[in-house]
C-alpha positions in Angstrom: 0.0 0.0 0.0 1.1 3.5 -0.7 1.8 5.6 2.6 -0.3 8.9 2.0 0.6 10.6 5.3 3.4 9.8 8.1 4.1 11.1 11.1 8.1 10.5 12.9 8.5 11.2 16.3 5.7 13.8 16.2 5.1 16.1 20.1 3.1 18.5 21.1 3.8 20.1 24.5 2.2 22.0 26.3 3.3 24.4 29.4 1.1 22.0 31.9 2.9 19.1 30.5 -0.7 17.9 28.5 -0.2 17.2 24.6 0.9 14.3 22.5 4.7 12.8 22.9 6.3 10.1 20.8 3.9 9.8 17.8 5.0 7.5 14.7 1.9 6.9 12.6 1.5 5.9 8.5 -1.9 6.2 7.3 -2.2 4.6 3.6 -3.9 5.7 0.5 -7.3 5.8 0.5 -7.9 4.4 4.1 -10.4 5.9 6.9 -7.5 5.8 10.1 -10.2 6.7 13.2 -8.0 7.8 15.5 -9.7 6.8 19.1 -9.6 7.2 23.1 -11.2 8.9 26.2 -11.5 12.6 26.3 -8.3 14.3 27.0 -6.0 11.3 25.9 -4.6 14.1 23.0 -6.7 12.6 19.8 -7.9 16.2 18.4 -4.7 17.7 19.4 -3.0 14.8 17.2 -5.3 15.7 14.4 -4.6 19.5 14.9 -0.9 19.0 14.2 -1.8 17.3 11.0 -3.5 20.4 9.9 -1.4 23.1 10.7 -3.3 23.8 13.2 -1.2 23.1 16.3 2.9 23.6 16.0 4.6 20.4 16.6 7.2 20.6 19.1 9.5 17.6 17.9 8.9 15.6 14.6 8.0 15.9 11.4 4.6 15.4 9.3 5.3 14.2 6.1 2.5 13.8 3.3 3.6 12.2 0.4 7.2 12.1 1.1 6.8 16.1 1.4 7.7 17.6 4.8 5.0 19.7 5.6 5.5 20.1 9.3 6.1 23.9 9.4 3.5 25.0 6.6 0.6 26.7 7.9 -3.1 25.3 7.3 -4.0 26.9 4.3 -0.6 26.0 2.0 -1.4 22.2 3.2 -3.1 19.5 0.9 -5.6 18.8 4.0 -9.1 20.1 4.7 -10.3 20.1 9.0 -14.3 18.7 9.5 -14.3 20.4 13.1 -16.3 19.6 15.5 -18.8 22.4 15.3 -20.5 22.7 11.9 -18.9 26.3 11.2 -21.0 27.2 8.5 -21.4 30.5 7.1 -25.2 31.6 8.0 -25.9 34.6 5.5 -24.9 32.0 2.9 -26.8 29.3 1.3 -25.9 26.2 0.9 -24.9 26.5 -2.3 -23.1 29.8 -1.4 -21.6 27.7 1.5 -19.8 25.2 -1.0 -18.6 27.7 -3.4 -17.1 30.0 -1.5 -13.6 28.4 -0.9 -13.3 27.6 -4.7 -13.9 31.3 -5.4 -10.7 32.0 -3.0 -9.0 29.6 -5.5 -9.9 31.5 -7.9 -11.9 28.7 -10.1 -14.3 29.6 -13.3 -17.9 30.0 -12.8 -19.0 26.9 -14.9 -16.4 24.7 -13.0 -17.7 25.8 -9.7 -21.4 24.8 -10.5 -20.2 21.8 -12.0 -18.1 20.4 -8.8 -21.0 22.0 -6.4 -24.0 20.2 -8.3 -21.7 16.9 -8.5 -21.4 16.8 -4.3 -24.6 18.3 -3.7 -26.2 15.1 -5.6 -23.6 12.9 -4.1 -25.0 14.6 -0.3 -28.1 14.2 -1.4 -29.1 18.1 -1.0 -29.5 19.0 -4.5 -33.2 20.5 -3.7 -31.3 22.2 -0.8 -28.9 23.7 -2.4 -30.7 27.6 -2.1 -31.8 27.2 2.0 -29.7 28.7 4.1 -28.4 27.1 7.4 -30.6 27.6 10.3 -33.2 26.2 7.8 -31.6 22.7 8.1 -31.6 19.8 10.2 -28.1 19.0 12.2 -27.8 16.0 10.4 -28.0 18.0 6.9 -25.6 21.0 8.7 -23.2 18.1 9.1 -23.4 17.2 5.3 -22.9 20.4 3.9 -20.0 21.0 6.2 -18.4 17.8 5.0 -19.2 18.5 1.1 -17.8 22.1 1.7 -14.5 20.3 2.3 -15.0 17.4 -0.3 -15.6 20.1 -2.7 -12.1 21.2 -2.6 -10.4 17.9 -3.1 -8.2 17.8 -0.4 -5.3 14.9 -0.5 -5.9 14.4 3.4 -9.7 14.8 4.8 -9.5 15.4 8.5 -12.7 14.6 10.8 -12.7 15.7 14.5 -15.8 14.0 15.8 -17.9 15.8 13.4 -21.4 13.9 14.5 -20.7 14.1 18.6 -23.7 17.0 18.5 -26.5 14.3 16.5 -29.2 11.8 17.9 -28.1 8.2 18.1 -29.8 7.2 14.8 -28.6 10.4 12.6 -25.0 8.9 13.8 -25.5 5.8 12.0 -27.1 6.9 9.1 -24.3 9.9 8.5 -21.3 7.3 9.2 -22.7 4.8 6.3 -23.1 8.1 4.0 -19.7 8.8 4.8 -18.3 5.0 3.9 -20.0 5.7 0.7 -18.8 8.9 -0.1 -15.2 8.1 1.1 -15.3 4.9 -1.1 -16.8 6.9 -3.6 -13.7 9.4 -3.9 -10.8 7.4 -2.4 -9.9 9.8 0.0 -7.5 8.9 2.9 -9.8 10.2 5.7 -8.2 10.5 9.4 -11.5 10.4 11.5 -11.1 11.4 15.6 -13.5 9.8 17.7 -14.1 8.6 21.6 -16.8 6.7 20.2 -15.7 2.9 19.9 -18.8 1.5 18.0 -18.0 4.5 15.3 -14.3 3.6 15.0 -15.1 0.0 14.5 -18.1 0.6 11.7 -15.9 3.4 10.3 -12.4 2.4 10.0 -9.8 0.4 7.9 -7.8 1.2 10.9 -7.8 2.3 14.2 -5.0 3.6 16.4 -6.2 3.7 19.9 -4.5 6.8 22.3 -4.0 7.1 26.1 -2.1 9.6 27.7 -0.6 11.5 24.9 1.3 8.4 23.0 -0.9 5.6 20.5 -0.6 1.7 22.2 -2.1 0.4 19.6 -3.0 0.6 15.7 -4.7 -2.0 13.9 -7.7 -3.8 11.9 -10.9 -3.4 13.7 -10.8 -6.9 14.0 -7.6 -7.0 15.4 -8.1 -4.3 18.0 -11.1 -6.1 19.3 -9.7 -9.7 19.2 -6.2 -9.3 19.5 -5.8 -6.2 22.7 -2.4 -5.1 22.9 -3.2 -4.7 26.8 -5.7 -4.5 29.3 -6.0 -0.7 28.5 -6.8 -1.4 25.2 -9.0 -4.8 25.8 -11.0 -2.7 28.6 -11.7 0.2 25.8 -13.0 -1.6 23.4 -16.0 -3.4 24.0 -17.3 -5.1 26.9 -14.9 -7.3 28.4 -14.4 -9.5 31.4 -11.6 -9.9 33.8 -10.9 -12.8 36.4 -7.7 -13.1 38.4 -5.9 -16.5 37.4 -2.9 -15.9 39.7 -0.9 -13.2 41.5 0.2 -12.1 38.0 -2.1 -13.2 35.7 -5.5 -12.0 34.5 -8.1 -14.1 32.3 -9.9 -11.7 30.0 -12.6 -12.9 28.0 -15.4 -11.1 25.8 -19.2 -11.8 27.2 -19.9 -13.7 23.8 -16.7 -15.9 23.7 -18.4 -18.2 27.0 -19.9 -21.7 27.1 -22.5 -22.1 29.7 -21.9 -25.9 30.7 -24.6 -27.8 32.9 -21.5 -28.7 35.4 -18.1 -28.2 36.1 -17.1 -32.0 36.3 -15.8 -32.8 32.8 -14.6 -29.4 32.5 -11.2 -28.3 34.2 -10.8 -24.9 32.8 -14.5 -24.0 33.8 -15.8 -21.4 36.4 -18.5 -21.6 38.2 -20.1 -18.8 39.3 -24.1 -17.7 40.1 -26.6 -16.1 38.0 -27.4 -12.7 39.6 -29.3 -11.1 36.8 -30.9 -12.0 33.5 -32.0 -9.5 31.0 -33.9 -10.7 27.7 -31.9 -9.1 24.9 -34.0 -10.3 22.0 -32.7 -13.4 20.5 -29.8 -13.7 23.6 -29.7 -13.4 27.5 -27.3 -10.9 28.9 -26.2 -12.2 32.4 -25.1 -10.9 35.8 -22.7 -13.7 37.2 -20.6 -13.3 40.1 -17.7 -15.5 39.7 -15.2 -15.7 42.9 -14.6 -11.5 44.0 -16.2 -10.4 40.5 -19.4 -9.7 38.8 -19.4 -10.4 34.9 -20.9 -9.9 31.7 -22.1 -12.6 29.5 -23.8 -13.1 26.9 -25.7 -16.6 26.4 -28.4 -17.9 23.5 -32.1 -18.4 25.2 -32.1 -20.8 28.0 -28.2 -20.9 27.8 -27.7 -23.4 24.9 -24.3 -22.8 23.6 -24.7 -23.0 19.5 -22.7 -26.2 18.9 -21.0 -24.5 15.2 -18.8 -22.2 17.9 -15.8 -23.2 19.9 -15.8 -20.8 23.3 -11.9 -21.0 25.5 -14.2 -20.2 28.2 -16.5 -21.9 30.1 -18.8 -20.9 33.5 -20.8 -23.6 35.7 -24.5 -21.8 35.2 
């Protein structure tokens, strides 16, 4: 794969000793990298310093083999998504989408061209002369994306753009988004504290704490392969039992076989059913095994489907 953007040794310090430190970070061609962790852990500030937005104190950002790590925002082949939707509100929406390729100084007929071609992409081509306030967050949120698209920035840069929308808007703007960034091929470095958004979203997901990334990695590898407990613990819902003075057994709520008894099974806990709550076509249980409560998840009168192999197994 072709790296698009890397980051060497990248910090950002700050007088109270917050920021980022130690950051080395490829994100390929064409990929969505979420980058994801609690509040505070340094994730926007990460992103900022991949705009231009934030001075780096040590490192360099490279795009493209290109050192861009003291160019300002504006001379740099990325466009920010903030947070807020930042749109202009005397402007329409079409107005809203044209006015940074009038700074670029593009012909009329090219402008309508690229602004009717996202609009129908978005979706908004009937909304194209309302102006802000008359639109819904989830629509504020996709002209504020198209108004970067529009541009055709090398690097799109997200920084939790849909924290401010209802539960359902969320999921229906992140598939619009895996469209439109399949759509365009455009490497797309996506901030969240979200974990169900990083793991629909992302071909990648590099997971902060403290200022540094622990991990980076597949979905699918950041959920079944954890790097640490930190990272296990983030991700999902997963258990932990003490299996010596060193030693911890963690294990996901789904990955458990509910056995009738414990004689034929060695490796098997046994533990008591505090709490069952019908979850549709599974039971989520309570069960307090030896100092702990835990999670787990079980098929309706917990049969174990006989097509899956569980490592872990619980007298219930």
């Amino acid at each position: 794969m072709t790296v698009k953007l890397a980051l060497h040794e990248v910090a950002k310090e700050y007088a109270n000793g917050d920021g980022i430190h130690h950051i080395n970070l490829t994100v390929n061609a064409g990929e969505i990298l979420t980058i994801l962790g609690p509040s505070g852990c340094g994730k926007s500030t990460l992103l900022r310093t991949i705009g231009g937005f934030e001075k780096v104190t040590a490192g360099t950002v490279q795009i493209e083999d290109q050192d861009i790590t003291d160019l300002p925002p504006e001379k740099r082949p990325t466009i920010m998504v903030f947070q807020g939707y930042n749109l202009w509100a005397r402007m329409t929406v079409y107005q809203n989408l044209e006015f940074g390729l009038k700074l670029r100084k593009m012909s009329k007929p090219e402008r309508h061209q690229r602004i009717d071609e996202m609009l129908t992409m978005l979706g908004m081509a009937e909304m194209a002369d309302k102006y802000p306030q008359q639109l819904s967050g989830g629509q504020q949120q996709r002209v504020a994306i198209g108004r970067a698209l529009v541009l055709r920035p090398e690097i799109l840069l997200l920084d939790e753009p849909y924290s401010a929308l209802d539960a359902k808007i969320r999921v229906q703007m992140r598939e619009e988004l895996i469209n439109i960034q399949r759509r365009l091929h455009i490497t797309t470095v996506f901030v969240t504290h979200d974990q169900e958004e990083a793991m629909m979203l992302s071909t990648r997901i590099a997971v902060m704490k403290a200022g540094e990334i622990v991990q980076v990695g597949t979905p699918s590898e950041i959920y079944n392969e954890p790097k640490n407990i930190y990272v296990a613990s983030f991700i999902g819902q997963m258990n932990f039992i003490d299996a010596g003075p060193q030693t911890v057994n963690a294990f996901r709520p789904e990955d458990v076989r509910i056995v009738a008894n414990t004689a034929d099974h060695t490796d098997a806990y046994q533990g008591t059913v505090q709490q069952s709550t019908q979850m549709g076509h599974y039971s989520q249980l309570t069960v307090r095994i030896k100092d702990r409560s835990v999670i787990l998840f079980a098929p309706q009168g917990c049969v174990c489907p006989a097509s899956r192999k569980h490592p872990n197994q619980i007298h219930c």
